[in-house]
N, C-alpha and C positions, 0 to 999 in steps of 0.2 A: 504494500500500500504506500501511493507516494507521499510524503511529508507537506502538512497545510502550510506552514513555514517553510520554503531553501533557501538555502544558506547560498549556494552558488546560482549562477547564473550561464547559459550556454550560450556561446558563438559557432553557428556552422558557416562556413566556407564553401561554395564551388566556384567552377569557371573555367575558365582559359587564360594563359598570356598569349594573347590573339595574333596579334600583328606588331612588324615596324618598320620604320622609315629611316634610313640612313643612307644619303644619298650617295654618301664617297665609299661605300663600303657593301660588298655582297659574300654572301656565303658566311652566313653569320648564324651563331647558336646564343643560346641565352639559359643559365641561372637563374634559379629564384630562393629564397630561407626568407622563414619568419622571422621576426624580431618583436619581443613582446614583453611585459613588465613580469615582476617576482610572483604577482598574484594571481598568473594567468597558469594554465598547463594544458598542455594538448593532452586529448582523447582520443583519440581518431585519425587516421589518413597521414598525410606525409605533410613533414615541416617545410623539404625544400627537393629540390627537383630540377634537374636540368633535361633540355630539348634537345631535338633532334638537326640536323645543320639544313637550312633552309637558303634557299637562292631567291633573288628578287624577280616580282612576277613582270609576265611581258606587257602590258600595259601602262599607261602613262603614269599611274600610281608608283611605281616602283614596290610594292610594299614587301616585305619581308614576312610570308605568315606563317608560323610558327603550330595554330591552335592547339596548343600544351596545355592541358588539366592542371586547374589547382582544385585539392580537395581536401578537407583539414577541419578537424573541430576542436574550439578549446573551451575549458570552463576557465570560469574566476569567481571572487568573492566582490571585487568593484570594478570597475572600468580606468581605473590607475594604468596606464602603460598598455591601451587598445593596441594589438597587433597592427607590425605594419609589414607589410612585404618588400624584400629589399631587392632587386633586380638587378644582374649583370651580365652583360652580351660580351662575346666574344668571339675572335675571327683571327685568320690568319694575315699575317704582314707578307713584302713580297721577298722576308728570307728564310718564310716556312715558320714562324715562330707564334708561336699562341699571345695575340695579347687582347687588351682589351680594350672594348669600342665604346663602353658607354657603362655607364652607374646610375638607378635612381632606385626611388622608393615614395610608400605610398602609404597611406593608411588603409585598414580594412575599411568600407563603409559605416556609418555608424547605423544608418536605417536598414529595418529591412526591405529585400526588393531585388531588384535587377539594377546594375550599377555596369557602365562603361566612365571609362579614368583612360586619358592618355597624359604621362607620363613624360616630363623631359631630362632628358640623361645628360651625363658629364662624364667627361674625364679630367683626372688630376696632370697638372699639366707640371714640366722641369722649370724649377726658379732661375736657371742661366742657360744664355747662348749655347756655352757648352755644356752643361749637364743635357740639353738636349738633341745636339751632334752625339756626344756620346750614348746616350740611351738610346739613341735611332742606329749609330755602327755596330753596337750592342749587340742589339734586339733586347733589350728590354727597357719597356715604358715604364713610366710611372704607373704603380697600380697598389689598391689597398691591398695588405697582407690577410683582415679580417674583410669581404665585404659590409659584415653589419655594421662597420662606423657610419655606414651611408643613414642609418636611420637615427645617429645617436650627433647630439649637436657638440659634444667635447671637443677642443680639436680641430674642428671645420674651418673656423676663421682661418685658422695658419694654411690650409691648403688653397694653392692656386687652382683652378681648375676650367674646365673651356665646356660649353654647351655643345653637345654633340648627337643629333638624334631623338626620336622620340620611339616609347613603347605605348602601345594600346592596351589596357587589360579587362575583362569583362568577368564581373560579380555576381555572385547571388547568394544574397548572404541572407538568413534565419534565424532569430534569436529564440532564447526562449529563459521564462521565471524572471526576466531582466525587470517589467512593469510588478511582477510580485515584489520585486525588491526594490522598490519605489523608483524607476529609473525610465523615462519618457523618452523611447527612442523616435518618434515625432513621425511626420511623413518622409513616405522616399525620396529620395531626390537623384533621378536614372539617370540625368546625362551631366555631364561637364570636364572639364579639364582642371588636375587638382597637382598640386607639386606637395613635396613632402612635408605637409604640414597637417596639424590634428583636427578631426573635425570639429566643428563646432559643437560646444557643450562637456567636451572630454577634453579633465586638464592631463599634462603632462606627466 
């Protein structure tokens, strides 16, 4: 018999990371990991998951589609540190070397519904002339060691970095016992373009 009090509250997770657009770069694969506070813990499905390497379609779109499953449930006891999903694309350079093409990240939706989010990505870019002749004779770019600092603000100031790209991701996300436990996740809100900040209503 279920309890007239919970104490937790559940977030489910579907979707895809659908598509993207990078115009100087084809044959590109993408990462994704959650990122999410102490109060939070998956239940369910996969935290993080990498795709399959996809080439850019023949029409004027260019788009890069990917459509990769996210599927992932987590409880918590408050919305302190809402999941956010951190994304990284990667591709080959032309001396055959793995690097990478773009970083971003996102919040889960707070409403429930159908949610499309496109996403615009960065890379961390070399503080000198030459640290970046050398990382380019190299092959190796500048890149996070952890990708989740991308969802965590410590830090960030000091890194340079360059706008590169955008990811499309598409939601559907279900809550549940959350209005039991006095918390108004309001109407959906299905379309817009959102950078990595919290929704509204959910502190930090």
């Amino acid at each position: 018999m279920a309890a007239a009090n919970p104490s937790v509250f559940l977030l489910m997770v579907n979707g895809q990371v659908e598509s993207a657009q990078f115009p100087e770069y084809d044959d590109l694969y993408c990462k994704y990991c959650f990122v999410y506070g102490q109060d939070w813990a998956p239940t369910a499905g996969l935290e993080e998951g990498i795709s399959q390497i996809t080439s850019k379609s023949q029409d004027v779109r260019q788009l890069l589609v990917w459509n990769f499953p996210i599927d992932v449930t987590f409880k918590s006891t408050n919305p302190y540190g809402w999941p956010q999903i951190v994304l990284s694309v990667y591709g080959l350079d032309m001396f055959g070397n793995d690097v990478v093409r773009g970083y971003g990240a996102v919040h889960v939706p707070f409403s429930p519904g159908r949610h499309k989010r496109t996403i615009p990505m960065f890379v961390p870019e070399s503080t000198s002339k030459l640290q970046k002749f050398t990382s380019w004779f190299m092959g190796r770019r500048p890149e996070y060691t952890d990708p989740k600092v991308v969802a965590q603000g410590e830090g960030r100031e000091v890194t340079r970095v360059r706008s590169q790209g955008f990811v499309t991701l598409l939601f559907n996300v279900v809550t549940k016992d959350m209005r039991k436990l006095g918390y108004d996740t309001g109407p959906a809100d299905t379309q817009g373009v959102l950078g990595p900040s919290l929704p509204q209503g959910i502190p930090r």
